[in-house]
PyMOL Python script that loads the backbone (N, CA, C, O; Angstrom):
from pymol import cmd

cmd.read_pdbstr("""\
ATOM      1  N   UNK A   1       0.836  -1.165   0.000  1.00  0.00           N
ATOM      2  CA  UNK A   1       0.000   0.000   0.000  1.00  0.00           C
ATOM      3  C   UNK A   1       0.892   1.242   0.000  1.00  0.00           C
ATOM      4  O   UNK A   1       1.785   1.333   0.842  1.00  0.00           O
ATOM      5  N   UNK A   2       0.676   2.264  -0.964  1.00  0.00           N
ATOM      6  CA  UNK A   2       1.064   3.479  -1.181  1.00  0.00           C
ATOM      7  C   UNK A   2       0.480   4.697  -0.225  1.00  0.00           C
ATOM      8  O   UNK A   2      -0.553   4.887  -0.867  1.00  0.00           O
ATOM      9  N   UNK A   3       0.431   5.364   0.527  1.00  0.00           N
ATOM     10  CA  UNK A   3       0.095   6.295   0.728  1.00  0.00           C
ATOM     11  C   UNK A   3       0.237   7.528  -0.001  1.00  0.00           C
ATOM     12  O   UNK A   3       1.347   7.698  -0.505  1.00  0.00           O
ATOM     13  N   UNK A   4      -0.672   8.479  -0.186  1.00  0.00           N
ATOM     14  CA  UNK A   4      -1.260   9.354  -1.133  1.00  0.00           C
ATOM     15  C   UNK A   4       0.262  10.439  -1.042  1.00  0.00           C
ATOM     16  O   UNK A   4       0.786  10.827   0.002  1.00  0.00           O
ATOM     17  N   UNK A   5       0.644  10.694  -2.228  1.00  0.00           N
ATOM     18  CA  UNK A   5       1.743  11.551  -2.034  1.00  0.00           C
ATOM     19  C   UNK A   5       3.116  10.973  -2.060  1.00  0.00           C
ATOM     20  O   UNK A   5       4.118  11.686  -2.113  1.00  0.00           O
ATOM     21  N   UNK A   6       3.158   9.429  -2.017  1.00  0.00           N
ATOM     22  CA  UNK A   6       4.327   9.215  -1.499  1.00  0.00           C
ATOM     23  C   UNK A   6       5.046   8.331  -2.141  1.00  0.00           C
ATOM     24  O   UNK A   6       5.954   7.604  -1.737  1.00  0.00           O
ATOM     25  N   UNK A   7       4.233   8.537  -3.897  1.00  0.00           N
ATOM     26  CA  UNK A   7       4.475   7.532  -5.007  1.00  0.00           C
ATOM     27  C   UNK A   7       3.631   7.925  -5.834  1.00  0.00           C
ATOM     28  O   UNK A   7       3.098   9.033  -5.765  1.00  0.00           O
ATOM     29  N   UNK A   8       3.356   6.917  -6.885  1.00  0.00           N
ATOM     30  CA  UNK A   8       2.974   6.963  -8.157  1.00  0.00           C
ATOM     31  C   UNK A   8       2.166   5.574  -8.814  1.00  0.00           C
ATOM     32  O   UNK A   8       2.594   4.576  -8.236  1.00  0.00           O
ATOM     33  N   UNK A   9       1.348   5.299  -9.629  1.00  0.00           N
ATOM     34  CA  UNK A   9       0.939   5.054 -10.107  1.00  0.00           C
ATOM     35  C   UNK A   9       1.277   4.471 -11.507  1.00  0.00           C
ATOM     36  O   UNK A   9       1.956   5.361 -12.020  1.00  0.00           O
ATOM     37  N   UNK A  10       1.152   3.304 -12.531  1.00  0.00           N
ATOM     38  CA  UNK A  10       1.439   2.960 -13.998  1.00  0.00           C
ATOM     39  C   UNK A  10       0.564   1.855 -14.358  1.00  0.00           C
ATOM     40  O   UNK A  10       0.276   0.934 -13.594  1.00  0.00           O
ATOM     41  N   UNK A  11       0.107   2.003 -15.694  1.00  0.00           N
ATOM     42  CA  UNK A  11      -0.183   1.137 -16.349  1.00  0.00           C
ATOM     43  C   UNK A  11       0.408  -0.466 -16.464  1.00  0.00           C
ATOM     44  O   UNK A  11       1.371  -0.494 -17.231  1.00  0.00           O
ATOM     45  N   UNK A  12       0.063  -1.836 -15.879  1.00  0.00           N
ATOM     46  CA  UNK A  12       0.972  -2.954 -15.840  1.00  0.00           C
ATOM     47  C   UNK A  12      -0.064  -4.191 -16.500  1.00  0.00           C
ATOM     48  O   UNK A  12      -1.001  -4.792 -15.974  1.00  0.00           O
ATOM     49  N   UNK A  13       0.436  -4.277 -17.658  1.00  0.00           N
ATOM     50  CA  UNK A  13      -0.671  -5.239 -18.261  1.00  0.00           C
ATOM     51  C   UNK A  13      -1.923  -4.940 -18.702  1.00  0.00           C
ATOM     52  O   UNK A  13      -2.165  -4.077 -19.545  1.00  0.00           O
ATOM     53  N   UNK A  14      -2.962  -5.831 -17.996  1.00  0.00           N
ATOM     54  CA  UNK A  14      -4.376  -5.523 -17.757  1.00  0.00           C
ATOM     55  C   UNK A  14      -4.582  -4.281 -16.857  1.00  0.00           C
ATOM     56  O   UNK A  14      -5.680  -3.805 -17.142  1.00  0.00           O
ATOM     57  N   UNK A  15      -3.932  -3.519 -15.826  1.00  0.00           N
ATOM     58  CA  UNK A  15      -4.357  -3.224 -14.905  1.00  0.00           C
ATOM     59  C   UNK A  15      -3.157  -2.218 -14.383  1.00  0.00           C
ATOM     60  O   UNK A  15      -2.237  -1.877 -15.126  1.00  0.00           O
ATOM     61  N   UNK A  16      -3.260  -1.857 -13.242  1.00  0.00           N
ATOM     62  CA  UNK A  16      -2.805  -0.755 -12.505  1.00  0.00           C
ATOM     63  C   UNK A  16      -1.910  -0.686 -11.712  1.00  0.00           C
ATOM     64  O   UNK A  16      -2.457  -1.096 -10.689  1.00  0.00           O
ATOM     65  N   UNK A  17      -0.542  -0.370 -11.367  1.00  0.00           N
ATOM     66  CA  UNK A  17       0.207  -0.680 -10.095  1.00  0.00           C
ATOM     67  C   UNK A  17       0.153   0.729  -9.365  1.00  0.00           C
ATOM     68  O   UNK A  17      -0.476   1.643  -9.899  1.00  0.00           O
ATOM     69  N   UNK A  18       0.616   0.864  -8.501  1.00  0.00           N
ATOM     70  CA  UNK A  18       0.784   1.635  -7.338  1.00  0.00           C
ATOM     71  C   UNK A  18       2.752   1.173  -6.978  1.00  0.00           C
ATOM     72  O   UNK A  18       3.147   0.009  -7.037  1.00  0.00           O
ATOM     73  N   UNK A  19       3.445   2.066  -6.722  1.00  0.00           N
ATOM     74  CA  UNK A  19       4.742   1.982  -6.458  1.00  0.00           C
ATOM     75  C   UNK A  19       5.447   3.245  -5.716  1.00  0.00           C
ATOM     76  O   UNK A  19       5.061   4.345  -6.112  1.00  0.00           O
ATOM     77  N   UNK A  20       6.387   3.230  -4.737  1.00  0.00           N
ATOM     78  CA  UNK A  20       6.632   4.104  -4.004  1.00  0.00           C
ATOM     79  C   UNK A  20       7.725   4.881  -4.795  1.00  0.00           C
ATOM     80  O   UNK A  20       8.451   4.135  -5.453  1.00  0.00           O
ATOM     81  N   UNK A  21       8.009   6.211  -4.883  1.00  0.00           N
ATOM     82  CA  UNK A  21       8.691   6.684  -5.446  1.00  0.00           C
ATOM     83  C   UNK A  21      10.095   6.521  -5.519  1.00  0.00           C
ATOM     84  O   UNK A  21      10.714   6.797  -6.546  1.00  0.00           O
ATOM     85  N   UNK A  22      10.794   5.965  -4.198  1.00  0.00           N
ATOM     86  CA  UNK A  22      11.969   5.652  -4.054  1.00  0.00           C
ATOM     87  C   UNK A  22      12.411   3.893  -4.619  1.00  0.00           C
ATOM     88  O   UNK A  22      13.530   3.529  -4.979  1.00  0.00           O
ATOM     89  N   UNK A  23      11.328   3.162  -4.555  1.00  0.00           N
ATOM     90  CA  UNK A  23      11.180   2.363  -5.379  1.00  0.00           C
ATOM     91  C   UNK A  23      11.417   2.163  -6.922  1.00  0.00           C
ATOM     92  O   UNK A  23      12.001   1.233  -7.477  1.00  0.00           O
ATOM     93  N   UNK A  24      10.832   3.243  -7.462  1.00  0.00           N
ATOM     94  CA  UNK A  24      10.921   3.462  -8.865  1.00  0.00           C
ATOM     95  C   UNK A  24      12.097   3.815  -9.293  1.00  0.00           C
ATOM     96  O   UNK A  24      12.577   3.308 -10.307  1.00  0.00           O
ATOM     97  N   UNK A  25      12.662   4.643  -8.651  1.00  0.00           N
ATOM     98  CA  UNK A  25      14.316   5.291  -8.655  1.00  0.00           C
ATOM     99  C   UNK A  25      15.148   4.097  -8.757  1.00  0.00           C
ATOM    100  O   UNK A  25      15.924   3.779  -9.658  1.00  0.00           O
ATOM    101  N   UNK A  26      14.776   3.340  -7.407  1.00  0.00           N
ATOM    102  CA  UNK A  26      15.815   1.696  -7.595  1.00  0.00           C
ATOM    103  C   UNK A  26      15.982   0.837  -8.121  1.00  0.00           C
ATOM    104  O   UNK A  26      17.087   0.338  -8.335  1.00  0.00           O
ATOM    105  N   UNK A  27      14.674   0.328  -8.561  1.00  0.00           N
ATOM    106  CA  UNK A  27      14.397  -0.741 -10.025  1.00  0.00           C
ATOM    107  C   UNK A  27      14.137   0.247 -11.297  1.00  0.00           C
ATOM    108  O   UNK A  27      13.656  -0.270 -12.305  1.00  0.00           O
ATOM    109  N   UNK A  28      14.352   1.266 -11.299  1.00  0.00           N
ATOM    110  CA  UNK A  28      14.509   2.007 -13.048  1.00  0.00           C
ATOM    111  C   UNK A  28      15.695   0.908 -13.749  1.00  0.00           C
ATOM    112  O   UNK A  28      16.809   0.552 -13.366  1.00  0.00           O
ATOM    113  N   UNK A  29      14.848   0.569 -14.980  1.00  0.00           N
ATOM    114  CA  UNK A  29      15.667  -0.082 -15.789  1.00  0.00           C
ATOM    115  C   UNK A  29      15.652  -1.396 -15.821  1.00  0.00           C
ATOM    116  O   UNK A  29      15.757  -1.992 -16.893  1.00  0.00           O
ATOM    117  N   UNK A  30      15.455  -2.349 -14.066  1.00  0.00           N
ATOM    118  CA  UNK A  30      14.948  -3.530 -14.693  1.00  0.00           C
ATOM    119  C   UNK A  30      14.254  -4.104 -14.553  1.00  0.00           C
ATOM    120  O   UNK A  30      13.415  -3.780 -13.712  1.00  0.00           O
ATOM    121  N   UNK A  31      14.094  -5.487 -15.346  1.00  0.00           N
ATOM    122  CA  UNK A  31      13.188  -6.245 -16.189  1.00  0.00           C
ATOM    123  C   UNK A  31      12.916  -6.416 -14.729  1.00  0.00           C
ATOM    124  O   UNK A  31      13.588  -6.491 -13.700  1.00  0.00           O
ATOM    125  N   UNK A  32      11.504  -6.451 -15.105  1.00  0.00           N
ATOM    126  CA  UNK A  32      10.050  -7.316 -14.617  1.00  0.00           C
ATOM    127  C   UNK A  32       9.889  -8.941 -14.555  1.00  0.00           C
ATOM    128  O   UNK A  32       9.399  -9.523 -15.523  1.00  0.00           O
ATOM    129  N   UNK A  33      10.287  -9.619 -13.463  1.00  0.00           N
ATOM    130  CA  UNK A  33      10.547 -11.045 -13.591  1.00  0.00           C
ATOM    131  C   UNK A  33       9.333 -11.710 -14.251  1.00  0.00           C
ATOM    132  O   UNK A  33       9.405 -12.546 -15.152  1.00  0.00           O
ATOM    133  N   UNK A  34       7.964 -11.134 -13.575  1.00  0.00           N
ATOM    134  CA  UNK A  34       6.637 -11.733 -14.290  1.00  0.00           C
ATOM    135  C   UNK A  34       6.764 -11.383 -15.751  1.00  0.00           C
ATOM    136  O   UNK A  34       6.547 -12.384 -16.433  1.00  0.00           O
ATOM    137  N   UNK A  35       7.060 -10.228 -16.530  1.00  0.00           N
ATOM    138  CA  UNK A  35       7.053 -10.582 -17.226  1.00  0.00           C
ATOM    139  C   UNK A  35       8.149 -11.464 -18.322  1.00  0.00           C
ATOM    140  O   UNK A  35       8.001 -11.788 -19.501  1.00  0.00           O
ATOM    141  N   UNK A  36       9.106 -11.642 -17.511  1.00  0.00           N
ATOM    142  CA  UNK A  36       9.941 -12.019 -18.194  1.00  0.00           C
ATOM    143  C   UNK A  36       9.733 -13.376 -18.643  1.00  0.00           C
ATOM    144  O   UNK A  36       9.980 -13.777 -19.780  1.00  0.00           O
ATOM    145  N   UNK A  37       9.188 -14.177 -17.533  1.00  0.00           N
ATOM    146  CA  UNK A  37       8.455 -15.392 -17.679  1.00  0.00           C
ATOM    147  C   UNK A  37       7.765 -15.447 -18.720  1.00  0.00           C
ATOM    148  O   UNK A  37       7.699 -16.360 -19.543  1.00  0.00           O
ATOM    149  N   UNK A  38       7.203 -14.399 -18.693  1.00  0.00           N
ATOM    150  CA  UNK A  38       5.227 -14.693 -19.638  1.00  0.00           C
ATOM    151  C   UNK A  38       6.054 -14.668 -20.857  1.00  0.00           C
ATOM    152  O   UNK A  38       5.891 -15.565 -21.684  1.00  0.00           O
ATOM    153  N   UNK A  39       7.293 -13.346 -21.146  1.00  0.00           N
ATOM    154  CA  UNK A  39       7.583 -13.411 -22.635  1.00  0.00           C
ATOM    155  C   UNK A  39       7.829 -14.874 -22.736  1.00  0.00           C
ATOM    156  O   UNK A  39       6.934 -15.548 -23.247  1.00  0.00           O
ATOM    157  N   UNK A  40       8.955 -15.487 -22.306  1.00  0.00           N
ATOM    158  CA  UNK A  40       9.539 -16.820 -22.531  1.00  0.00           C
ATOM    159  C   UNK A  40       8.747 -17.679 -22.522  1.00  0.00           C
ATOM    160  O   UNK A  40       8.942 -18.282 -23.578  1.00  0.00           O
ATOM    161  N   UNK A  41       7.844 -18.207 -21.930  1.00  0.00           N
ATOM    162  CA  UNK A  41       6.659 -18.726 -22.252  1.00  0.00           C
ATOM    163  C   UNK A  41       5.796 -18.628 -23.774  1.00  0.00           C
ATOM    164  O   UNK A  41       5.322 -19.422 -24.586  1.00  0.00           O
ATOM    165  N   UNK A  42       5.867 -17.721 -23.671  1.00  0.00           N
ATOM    166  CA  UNK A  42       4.681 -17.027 -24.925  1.00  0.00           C
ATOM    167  C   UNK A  42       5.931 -17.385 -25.904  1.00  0.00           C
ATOM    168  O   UNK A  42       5.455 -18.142 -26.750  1.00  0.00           O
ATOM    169  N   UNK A  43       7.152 -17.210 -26.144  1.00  0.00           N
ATOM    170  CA  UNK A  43       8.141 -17.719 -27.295  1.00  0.00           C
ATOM    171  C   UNK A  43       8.464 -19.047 -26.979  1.00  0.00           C
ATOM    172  O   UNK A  43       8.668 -19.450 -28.124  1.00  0.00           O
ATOM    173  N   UNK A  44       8.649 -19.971 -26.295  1.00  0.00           N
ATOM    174  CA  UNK A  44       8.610 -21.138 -26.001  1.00  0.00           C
ATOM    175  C   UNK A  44       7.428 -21.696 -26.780  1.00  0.00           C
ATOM    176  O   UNK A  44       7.744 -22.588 -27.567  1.00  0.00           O
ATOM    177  N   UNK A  45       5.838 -21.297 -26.730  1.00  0.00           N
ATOM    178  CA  UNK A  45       4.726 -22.100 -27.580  1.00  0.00           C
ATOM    179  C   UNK A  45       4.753 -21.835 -29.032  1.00  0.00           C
ATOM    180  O   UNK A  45       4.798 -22.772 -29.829  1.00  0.00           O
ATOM    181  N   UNK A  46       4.725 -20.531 -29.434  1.00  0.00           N
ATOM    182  CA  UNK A  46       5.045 -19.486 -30.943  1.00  0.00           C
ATOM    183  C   UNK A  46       6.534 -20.655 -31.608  1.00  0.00           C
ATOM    184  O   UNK A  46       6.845 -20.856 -32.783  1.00  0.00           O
ATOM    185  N   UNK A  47       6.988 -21.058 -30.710  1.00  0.00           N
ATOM    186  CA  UNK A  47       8.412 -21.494 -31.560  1.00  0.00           C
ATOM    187  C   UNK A  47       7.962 -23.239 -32.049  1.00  0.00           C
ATOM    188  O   UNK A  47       8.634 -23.844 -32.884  1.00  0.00           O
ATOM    189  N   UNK A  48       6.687 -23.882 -31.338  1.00  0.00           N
ATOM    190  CA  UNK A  48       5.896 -24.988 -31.891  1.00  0.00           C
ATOM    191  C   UNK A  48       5.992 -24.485 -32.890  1.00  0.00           C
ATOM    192  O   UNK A  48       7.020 -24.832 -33.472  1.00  0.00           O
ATOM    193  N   UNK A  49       5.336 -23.726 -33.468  1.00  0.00           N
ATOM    194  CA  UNK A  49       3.902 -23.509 -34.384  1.00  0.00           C
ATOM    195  C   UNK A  49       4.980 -23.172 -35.881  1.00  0.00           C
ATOM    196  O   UNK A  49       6.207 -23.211 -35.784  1.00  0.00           O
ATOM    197  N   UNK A  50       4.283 -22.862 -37.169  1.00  0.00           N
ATOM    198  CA  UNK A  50       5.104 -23.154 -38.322  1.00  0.00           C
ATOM    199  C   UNK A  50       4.829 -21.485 -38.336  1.00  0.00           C
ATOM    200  O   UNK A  50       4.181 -20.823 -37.525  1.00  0.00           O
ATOM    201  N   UNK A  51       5.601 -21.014 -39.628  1.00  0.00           N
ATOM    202  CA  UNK A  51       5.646 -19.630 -39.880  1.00  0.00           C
ATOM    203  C   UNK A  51       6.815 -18.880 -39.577  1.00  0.00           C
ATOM    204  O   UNK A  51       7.895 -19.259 -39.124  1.00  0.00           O
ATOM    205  N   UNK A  52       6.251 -17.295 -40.035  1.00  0.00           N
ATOM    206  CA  UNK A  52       7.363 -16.524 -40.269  1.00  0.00           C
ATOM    207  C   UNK A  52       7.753 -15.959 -37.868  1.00  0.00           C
ATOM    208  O   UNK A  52       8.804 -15.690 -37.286  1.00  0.00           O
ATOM    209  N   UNK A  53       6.413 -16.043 -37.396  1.00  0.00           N
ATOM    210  CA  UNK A  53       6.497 -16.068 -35.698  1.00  0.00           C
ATOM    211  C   UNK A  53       7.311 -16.803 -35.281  1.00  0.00           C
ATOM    212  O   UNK A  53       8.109 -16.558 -34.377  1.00  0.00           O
ATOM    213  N   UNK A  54       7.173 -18.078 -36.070  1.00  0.00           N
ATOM    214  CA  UNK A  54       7.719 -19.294 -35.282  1.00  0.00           C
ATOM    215  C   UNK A  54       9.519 -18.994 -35.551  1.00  0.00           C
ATOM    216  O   UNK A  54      10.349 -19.118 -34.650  1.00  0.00           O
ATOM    217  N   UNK A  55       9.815 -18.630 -36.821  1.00  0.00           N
ATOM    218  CA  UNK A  55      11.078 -18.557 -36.622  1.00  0.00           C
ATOM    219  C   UNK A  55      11.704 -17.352 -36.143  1.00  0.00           C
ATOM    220  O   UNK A  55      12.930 -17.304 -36.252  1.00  0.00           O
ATOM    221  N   UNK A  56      11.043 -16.268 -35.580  1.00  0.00           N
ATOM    222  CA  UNK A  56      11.507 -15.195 -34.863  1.00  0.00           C
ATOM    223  C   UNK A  56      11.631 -15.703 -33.600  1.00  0.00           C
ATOM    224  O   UNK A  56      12.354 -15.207 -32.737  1.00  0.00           O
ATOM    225  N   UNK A  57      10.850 -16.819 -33.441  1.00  0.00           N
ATOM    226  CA  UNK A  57      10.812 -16.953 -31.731  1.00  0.00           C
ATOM    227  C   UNK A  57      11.795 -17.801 -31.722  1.00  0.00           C
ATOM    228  O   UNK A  57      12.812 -17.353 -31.192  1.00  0.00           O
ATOM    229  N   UNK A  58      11.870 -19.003 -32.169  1.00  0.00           N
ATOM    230  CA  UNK A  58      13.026 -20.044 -31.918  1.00  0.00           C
ATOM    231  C   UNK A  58      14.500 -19.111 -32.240  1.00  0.00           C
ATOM    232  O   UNK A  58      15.515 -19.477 -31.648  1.00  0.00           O
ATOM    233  N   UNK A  59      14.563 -18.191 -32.964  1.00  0.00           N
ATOM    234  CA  UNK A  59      15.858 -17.188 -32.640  1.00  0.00           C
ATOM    235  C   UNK A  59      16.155 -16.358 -31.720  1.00  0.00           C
ATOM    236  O   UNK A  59      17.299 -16.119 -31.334  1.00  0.00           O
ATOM    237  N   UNK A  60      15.050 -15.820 -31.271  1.00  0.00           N
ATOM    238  CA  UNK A  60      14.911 -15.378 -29.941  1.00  0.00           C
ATOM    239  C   UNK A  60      15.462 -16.232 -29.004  1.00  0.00           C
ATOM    240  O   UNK A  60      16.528 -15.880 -28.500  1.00  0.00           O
ATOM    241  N   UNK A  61      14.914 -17.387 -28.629  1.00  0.00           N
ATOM    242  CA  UNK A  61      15.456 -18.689 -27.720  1.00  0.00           C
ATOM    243  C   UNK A  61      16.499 -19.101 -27.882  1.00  0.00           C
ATOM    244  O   UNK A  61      17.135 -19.839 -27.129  1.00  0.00           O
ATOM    245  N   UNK A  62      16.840 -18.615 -29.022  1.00  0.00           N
ATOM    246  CA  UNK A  62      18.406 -19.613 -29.360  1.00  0.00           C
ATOM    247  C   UNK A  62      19.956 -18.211 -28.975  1.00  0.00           C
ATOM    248  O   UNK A  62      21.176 -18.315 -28.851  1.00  0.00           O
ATOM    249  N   UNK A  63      19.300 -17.446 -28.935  1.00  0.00           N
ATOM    250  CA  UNK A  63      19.565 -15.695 -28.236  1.00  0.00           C
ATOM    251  C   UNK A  63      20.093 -15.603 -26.704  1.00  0.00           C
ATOM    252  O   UNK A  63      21.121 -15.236 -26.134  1.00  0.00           O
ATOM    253  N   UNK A  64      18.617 -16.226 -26.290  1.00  0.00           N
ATOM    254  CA  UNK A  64      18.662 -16.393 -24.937  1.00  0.00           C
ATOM    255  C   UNK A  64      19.636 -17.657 -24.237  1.00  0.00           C
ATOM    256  O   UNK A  64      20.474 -17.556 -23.342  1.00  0.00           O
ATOM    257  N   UNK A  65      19.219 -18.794 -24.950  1.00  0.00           N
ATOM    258  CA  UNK A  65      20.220 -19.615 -24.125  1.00  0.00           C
ATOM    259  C   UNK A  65      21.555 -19.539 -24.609  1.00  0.00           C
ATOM    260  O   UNK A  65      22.151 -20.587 -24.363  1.00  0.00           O
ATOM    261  N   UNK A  66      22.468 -18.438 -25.388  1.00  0.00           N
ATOM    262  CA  UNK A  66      23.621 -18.080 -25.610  1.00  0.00           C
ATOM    263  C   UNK A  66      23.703 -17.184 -24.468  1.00  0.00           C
ATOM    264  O   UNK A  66      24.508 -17.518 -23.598  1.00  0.00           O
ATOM    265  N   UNK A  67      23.168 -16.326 -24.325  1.00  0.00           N
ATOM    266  CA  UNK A  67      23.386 -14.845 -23.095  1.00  0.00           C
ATOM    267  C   UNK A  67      23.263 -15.606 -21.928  1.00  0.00           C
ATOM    268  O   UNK A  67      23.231 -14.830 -20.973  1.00  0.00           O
ATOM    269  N   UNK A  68      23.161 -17.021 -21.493  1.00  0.00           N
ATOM    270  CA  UNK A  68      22.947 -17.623 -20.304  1.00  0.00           C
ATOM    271  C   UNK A  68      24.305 -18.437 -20.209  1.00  0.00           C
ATOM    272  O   UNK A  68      24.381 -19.470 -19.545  1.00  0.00           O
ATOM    273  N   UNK A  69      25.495 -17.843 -20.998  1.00  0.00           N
ATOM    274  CA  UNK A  69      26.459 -19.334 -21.125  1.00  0.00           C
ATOM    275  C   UNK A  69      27.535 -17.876 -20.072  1.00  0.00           C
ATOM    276  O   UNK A  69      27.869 -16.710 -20.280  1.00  0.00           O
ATOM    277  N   UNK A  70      27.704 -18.866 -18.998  1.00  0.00           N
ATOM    278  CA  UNK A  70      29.196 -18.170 -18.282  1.00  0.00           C
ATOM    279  C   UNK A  70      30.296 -18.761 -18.625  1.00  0.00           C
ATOM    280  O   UNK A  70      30.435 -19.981 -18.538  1.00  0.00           O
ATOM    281  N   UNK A  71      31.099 -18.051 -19.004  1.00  0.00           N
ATOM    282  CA  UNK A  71      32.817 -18.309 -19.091  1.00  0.00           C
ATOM    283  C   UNK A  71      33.648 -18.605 -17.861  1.00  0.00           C
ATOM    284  O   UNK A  71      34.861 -18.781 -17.964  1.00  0.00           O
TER     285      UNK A  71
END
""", "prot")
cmd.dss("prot")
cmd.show_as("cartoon", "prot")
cmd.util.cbc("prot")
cmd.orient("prot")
């Protein structure tokens, strides 16, 4: 819970968040774990399917599990 004045408000999805201003300052910039899921998910099923989607997504994935390799 926000108290009036002491934060802000944004558009998140379907719906509405509420966030404290010093909050916003600290996570400026990063990713959103929920959505990070939902994308990968949502390119995980798209990369089934045949088409010009399907092969943006399986490059996408093939993107991602390179940026996951430590040296």
């Amino acid at each position: 819970m926000v108290a009036a004045g002491e934060g802000h408000f944004e558009r998140l999805r379907n719906g509405w968040r509420t966030q404290h201003a010093e909050c916003a300052i600290k996570f400026r910039g990063t990713p959103d774990p929920e959505r990070e899921a939902d994308t990968l998910k949502r390119k995980k099923f798209l990369a089934t399917q045949t088409g010009r989607k399907a092969q943006r997504a399986r490059a996408f994935l093939r993107t991602q599990e390179n940026s996951h390799v430590v040296e």
